[in-house]
N, C-alpha and C positions, 0 to 999 in steps of 0.2 A: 376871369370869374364874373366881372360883374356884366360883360355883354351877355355870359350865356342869362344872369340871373333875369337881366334884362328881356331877352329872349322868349324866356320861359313866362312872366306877366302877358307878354303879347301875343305868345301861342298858348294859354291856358284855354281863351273859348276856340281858339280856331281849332284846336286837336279834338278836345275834349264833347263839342257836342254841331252837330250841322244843324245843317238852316231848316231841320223839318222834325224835331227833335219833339217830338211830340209821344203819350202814351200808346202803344198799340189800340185801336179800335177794335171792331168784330172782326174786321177784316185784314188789319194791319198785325199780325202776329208775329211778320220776321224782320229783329232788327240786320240791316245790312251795314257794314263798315270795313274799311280799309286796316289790311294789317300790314303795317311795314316790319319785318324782322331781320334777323342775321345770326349765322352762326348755332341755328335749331331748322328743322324741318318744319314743314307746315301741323304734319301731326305730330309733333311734338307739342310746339306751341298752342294746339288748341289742347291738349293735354296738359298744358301749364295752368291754362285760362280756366280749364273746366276746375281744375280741384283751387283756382283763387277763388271763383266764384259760386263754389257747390252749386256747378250744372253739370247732369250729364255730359259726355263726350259727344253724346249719339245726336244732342239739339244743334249741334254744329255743323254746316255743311260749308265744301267750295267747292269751286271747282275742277282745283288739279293741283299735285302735290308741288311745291313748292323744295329748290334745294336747303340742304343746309349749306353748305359753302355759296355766297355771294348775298347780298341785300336786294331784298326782295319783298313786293308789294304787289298784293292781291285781295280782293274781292271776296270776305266771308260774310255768311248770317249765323244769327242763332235765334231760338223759337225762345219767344215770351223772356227778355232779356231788357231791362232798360239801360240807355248809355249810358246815365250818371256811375253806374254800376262797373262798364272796362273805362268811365274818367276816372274812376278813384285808384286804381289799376296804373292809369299813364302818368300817376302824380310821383311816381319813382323816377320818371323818365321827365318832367320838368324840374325834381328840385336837381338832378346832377347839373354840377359846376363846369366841368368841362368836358371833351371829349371822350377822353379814357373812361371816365365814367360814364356818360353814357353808353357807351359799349358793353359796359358788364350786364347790363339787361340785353333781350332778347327781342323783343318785338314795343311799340309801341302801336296803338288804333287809333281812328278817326274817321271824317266823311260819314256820321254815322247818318241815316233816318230808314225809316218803318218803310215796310212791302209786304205785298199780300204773299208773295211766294217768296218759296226757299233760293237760295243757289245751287242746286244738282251737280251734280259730277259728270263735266263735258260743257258746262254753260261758259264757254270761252271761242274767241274765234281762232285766239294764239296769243303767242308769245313776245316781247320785248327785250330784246336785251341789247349789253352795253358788257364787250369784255376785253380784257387786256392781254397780252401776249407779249409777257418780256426776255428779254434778251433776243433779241432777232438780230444781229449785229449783223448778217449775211443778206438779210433783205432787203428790198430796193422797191420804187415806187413801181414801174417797170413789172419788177416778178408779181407781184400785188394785182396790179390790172391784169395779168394774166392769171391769176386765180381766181380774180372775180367773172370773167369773163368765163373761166369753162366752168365754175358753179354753175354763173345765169344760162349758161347752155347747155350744159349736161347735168347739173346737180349733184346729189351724193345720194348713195343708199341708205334707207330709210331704216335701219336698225334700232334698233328701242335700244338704247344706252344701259349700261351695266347698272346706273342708279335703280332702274327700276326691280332689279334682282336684291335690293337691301344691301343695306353695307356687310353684312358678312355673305352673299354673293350665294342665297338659297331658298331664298323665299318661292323659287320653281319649285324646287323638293318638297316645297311645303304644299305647295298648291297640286303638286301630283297626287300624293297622298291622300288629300281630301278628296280628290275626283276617285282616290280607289276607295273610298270609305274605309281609309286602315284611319279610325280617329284618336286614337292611343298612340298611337306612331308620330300624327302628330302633333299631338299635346309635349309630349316627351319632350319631339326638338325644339320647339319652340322655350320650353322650360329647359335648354340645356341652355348652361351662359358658352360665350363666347368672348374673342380678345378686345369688341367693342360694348360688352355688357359693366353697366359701372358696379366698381364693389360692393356695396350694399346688397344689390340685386344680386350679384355672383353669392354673396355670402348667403341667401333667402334661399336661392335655387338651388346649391350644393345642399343646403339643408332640408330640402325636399325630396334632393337624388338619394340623400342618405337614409331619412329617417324613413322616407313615404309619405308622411303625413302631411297634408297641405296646409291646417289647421295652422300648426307649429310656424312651418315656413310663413305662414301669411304674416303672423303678427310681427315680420323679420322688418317688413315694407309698412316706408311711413306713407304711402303714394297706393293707393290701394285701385284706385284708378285706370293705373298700368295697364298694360297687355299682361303683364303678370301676374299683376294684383285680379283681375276679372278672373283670368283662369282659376287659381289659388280658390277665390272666393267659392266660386261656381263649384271645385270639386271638393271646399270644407263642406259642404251640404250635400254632398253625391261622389264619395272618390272613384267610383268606377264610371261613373257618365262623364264619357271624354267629349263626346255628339252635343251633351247641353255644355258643358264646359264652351266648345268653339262656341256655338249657337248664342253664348251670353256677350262675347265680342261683337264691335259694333260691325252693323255690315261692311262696310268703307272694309273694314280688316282685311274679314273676311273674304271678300271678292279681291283684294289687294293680291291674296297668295295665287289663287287661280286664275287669274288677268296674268300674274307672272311667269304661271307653264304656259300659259297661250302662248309668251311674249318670245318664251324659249324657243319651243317648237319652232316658232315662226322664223325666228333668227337662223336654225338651223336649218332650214328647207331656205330661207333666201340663199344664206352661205352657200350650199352645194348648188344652186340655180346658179348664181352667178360662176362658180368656179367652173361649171359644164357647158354654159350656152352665154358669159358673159351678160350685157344691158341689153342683147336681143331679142325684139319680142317673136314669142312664139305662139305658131295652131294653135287654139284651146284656152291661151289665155283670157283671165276675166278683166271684164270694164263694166266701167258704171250705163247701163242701158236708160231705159224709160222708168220710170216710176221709180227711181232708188232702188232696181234690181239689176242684179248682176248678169251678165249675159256671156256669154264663150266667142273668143276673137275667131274668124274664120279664116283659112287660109288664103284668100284674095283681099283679107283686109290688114294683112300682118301689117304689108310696106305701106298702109295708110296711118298706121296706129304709133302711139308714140309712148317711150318707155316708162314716161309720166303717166300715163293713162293705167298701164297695167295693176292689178291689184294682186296679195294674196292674201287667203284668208286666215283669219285666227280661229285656232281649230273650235269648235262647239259642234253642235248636237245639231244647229240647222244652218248649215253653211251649204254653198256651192262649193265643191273643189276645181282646180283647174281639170280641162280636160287633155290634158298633157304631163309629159314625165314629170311635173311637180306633185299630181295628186299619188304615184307612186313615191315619191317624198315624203311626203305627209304620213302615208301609209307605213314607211318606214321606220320614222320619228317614232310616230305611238307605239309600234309595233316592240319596237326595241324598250321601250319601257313598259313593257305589258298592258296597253292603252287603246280603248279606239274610241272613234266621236259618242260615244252612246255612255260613255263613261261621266262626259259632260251634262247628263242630264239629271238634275235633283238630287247633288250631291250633299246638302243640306238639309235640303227639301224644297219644296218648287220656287219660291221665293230666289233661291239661289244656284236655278237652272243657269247655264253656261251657254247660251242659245252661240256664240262667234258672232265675228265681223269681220269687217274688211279693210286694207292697209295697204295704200301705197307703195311701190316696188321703191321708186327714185322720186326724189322728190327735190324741183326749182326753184330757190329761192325767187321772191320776186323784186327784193330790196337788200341790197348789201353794201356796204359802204365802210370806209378805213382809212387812218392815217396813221404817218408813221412819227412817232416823237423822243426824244430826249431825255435822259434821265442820271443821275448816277448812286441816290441810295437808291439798294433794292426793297425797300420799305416804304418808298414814296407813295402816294398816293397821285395815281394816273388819271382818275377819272372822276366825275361828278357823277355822285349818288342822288336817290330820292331820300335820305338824309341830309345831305346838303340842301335839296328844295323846299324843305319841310321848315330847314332851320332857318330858309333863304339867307344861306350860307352861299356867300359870291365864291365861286373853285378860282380859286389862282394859282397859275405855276408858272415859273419860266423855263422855256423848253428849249433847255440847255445840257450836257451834261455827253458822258462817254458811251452810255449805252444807249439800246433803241430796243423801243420798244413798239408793238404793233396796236393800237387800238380799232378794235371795231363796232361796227354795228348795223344787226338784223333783226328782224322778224320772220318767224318760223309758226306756219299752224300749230294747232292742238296737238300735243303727243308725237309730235318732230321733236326730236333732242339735239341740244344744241353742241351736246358734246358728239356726233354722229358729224356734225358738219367742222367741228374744229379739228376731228382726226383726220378727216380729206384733207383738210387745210395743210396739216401738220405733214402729208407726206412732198411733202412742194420743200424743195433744198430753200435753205434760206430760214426757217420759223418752224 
């Protein structure tokens, strides 16, 4: 008790305000600062933040969602925001005593000072990470360089990981329906609870399914903020405008559902490419040409091209398709769910045109690195966090013990999921 009380006297300025800690100017409008969290998503947490602070959701930006499961630190702003404001905010997270407690909070900030601009969605070059893999008892240092070795040489398929379909695994369904303009459809789902909906809010939304009246339901939620709470609000003032109901969600939402049919689509035209033609590249495929445009592979450049090169795209309204049995993929995809690229365009309204891009088939790490250690609770703590470095907390363990456990550690660009590369991992006997 009394090192952390200690602890917390010496991180009071370091947390609480950086070295540039100054009013916004004319031109200084967004503060930037670090948010280390754990155990909430990125949007959730700025959903915390905004109803501590009565600010909008929408003054907040980053640049890429953040899990809930692992500790996790990244780079937000928000418009016309002073730090003393998230320090009074981090004063939960200096008076805990010990550990335990500070866990029952969720995020702590810092690093804070002023910039002219926002942080955007995609201002990252990538990701960092540090993960454990216990119980390997079959593993050996041996099978290990042999899995780093055909990562750095063949890679793994670039599949967008199931996180970005939401934890109840349909935020595609949601984003189909918006590109069909069915916007009662869905409003509905989105206001149906589900097995990860907390009871309060289950008890708001059944009372909506029941009575009709959103009115009623709203005053259910003390968090009016929500994703539920906005709809709610939006149709007490309008119950049949489903279109301004979405349209009153913040963009980030918004584009969240329809980024997730792209992500589908795409998952399912990789799947069938690879199950018919395998990592081969094929006539017609796309690569990145001259100016950041796409160009079609030729038939005398297949055996120069390599399967890291190839792209496909995420369907929208102005994409290239392959010129090879993928764009009959593609064509399939939509097909099958009543869809084609033209459905991507102003499904909102122009603002929230679905223009596509482009993605990776296989993708190489360029850094990947691993040891194997010791352990025997399954409780232990294997690895050093940016909570430990915050608290410069020294990690000590001795690395002894009946099991084994695998630690690693990579970096993966932007929108590379790192659970894509730990399921290649995971099919290696051994982990």
């Amino acid at each position: 008790k009394q090192w952390y009380q200690r602890r917390v006297r010496e991180l009071k300025g370091k947390l609480s305000f950086g070295s540039r800690d100054k009013r916004p100017g004319r031109n200084n409008n967004f503060l930037h600062f670090t948010l280390l969290k754990w155990n909430v998503t990125t949007s959730d947490a700025v959903l915390r933040l905004s109803k501590l602070l009565n600010v909008k959701p929408k003054n907040f930006s980053y640049a890429g969602q953040k899990d809930k499961r692992g500790i996790t630190s990244q780079r937000v702003s928000c418009r016309f925001l002073e730090p003393k404001r998230l320090a009074g905010i981090n004063r939960r997270f200096f008076e805990a005593t010990n550990e335990d407690e500070i866990f029952k909070f969720s995020y702590v900030m810092g690093d804070f000072e002023f910039n002219k601009s926002e942080i955007k969605l995609g201002d990252l070059s990538g990701n960092r990470f540090s993960v454990v893999l216990r119980d390997c008892e079959q593993t050996s240092v041996e099978n290990l360089q042999c899995i780093r070795k055909l990562l750095l040489e063949n890679g793994f398929l670039n599949y967008f990981g199931l996180q970005r379909f939401g934890n109840n695994g349909d935020t595609h369904e949601i984003g189909k329906l918006i590109l069909k303009k069915d916007y009662q459809a869905v409003v509905e789902k989105i206001l149906t609870p589900n097995e990860h909906t907390k009871r309060n809010v289950t008890d708001c939304l059944n009372q909506y399914k029941t009575s009709g009246d959103p009115s009623v339901a709203l005053h259910m939620l003390s968090y009016k903020n929500s994703l539920e709470g906005l709809l709610l609000t939006s149709l007490s003032k309008d119950p049949t405008n489903f279109k301004g109901a979405l349209k009153s969600l913040h963009y980030k939402q918004q584009t969240l559902y329809t980024h997730a049919y792209q992500s589908y689509v795409w998952n399912k035209v990789l799947s069938r490419r690879v199950r018919e033609h395998g990592t081969a590249v094929l006539p017609g495929d796309l690569v990145w040409g001259e100016g950041d445009q796409v160009r079609h592979v030729s038939g005398e450049e297949v055996i120069q091209t390599d399967i890291t090169q190839v792209l496909l795209p995420l369907p929208g309204y102005d994409v290239v398709l392959p010129d090879n049995c993928c764009r009959e993929f593609f064509e399939e995809v939509l097909q099958g769910d009543g869809m084609s690229l033209e459905d991507f365009k102003g499904s909102l309204g122009k603002e929230f045109n679905v223009s596509g891009a482009y993605r990776n088939v296989v993708f190489k790490p360029t850094e990947f690195e691993f040891d194997i250690i010791k352990y025997n609770d399954e409780n232990e703590k294997l690895i050093s966090t940016d909570m430990d470095r915050i608290l410069e907390k020294k990690f000590e363990r001795l690395e002894k013990g009946d099991r084994t456990a695998v630690r690693l550690q990579f970096t993966l660009p932007k929108s590379c999921y790192a659970t894509m590369l730990l399921r290649e991992i995971r099919r290696h006997d051994g982990l």
